[in-house]
LUMLUM-619289 format. One record per residue: residue number from 1; z, y, x of N, C-alpha, C, O in turn; residue in three letters. Coordinates in steps of 0.1 Angstrom, whole numbers, plus 5000, padded with zeros to 4 digits. Last residue first. Layout:
<atoms>
ATOM     k     nw     nv     nu    caw    cav    cau     cw     cv     cu     ow     ov     ou     r
ATOM   NUM      Z      Y      X      Z      Y      X      Z      Y      X      Z      Y      X   ALA
...
</atoms>
This chain:
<atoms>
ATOM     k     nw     nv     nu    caw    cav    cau     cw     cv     cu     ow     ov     ou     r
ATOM    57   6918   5453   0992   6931   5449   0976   6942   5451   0981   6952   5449   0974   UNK
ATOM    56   6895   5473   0998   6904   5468   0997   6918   5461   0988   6926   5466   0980   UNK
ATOM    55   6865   5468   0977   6877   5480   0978   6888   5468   0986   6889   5457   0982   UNK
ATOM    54   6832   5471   0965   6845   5466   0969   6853   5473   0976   6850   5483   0982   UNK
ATOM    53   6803   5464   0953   6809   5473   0957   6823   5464   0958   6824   5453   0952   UNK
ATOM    52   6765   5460   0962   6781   5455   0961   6788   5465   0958   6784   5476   0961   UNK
ATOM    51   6737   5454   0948   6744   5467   0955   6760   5460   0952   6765   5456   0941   UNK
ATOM    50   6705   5433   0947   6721   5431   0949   6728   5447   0955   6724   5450   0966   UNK
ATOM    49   6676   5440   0935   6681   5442   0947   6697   5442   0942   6701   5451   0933   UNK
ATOM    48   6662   5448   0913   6665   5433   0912   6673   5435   0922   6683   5429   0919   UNK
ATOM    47   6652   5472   0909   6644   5469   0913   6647   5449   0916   6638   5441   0919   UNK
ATOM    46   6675   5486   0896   6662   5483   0890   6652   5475   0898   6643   5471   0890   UNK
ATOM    45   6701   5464   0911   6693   5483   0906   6682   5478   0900   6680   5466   0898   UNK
ATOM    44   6727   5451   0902   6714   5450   0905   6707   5466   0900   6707   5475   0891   UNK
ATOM    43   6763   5447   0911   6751   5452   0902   6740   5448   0908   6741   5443   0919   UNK
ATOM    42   6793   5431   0917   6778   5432   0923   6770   5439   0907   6772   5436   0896   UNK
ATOM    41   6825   5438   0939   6817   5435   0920   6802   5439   0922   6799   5448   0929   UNK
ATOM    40   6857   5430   0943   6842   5430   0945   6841   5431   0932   6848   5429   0922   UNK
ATOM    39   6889   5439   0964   6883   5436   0950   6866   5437   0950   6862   5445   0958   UNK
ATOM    38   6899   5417   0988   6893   5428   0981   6888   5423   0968   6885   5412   0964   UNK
ATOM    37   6910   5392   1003   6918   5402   0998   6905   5412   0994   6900   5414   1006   UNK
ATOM    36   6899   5367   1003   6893   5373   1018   6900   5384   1015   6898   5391   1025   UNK
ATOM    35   6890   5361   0975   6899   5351   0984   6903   5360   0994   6915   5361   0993   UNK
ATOM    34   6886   5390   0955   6880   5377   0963   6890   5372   0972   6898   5380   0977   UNK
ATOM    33   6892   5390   0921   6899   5393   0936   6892   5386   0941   6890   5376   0935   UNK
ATOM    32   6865   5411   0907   6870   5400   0906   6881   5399   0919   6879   5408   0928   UNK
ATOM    31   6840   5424   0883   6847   5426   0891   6858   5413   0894   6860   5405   0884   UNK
ATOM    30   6806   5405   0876   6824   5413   0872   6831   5418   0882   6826   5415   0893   UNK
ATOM    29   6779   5399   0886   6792   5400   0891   6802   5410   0883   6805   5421   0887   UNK
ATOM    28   6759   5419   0879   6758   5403   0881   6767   5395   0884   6764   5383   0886   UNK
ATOM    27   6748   5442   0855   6763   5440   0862   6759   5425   0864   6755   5419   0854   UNK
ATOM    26   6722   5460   0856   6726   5450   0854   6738   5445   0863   6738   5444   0875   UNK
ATOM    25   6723   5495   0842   6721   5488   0853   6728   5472   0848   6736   5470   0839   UNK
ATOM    24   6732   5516   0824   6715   5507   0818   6716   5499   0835   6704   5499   0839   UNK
ATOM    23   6755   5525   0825   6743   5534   0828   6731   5526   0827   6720   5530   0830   UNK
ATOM    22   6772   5510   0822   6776   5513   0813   6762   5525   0809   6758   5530   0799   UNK
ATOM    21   6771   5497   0846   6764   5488   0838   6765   5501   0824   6757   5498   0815   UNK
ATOM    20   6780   5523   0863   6769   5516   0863   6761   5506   0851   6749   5507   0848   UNK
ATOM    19   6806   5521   0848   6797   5532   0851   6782   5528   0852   6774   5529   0843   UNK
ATOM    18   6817   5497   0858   6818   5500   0841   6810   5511   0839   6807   5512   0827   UNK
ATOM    17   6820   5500   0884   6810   5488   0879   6808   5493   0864   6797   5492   0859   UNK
ATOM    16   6833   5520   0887   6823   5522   0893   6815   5512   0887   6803   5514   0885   UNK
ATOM    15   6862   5507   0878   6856   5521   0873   6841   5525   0872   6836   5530   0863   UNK
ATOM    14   6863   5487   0898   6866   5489   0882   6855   5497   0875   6844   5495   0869   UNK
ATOM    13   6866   5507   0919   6859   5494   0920   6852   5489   0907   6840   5488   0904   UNK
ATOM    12   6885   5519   0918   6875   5529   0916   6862   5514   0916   6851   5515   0911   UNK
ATOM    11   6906   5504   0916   6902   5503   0905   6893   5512   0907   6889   5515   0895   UNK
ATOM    10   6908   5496   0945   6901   5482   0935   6899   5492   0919   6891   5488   0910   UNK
ATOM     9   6893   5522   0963   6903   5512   0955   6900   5505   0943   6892   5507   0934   UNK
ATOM     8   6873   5537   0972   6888   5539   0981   6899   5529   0974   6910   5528   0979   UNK
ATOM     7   6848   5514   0984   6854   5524   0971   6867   5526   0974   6873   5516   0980   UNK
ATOM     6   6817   5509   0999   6835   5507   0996   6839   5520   0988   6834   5532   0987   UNK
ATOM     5   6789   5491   0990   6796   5508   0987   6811   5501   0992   6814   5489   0989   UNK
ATOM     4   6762   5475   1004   6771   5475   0999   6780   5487   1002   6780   5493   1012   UNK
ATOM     3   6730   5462   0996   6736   5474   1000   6750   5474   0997   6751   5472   0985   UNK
ATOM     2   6712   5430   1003   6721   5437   0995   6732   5448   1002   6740   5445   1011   UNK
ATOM     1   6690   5403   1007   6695   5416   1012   6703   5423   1002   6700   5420   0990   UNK
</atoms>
């Protein structure tokens, strides 16, 4: 299971992952282009649980 955020753009995408990990969260996923056109990027909360985020590209 995994919560996932849209972000109004690939670089709030950016932005949001560098925030998070930059906040003691585990980045499991970089940010990246996915095939399917958006930008993704996966953290883990404390609890191990997958939170996505992604933005149109």
């Amino acid at each position: 299971m995994s919560l996932a955020f849209r972000c109004d753009s690939p670089e709030e995408v950016d932005r949001t992952y560098g925030a998070l990990t930059e906040a003691g969260y585990h980045g499991y996923k970089k940010p990246w282009d996915a095939f399917w056109g958006q930008r993704y990027a996966v953290v883990h909360d404390p609890d191990g649980n997958s939170v996505d985020l992604f933005a149109a590209g």
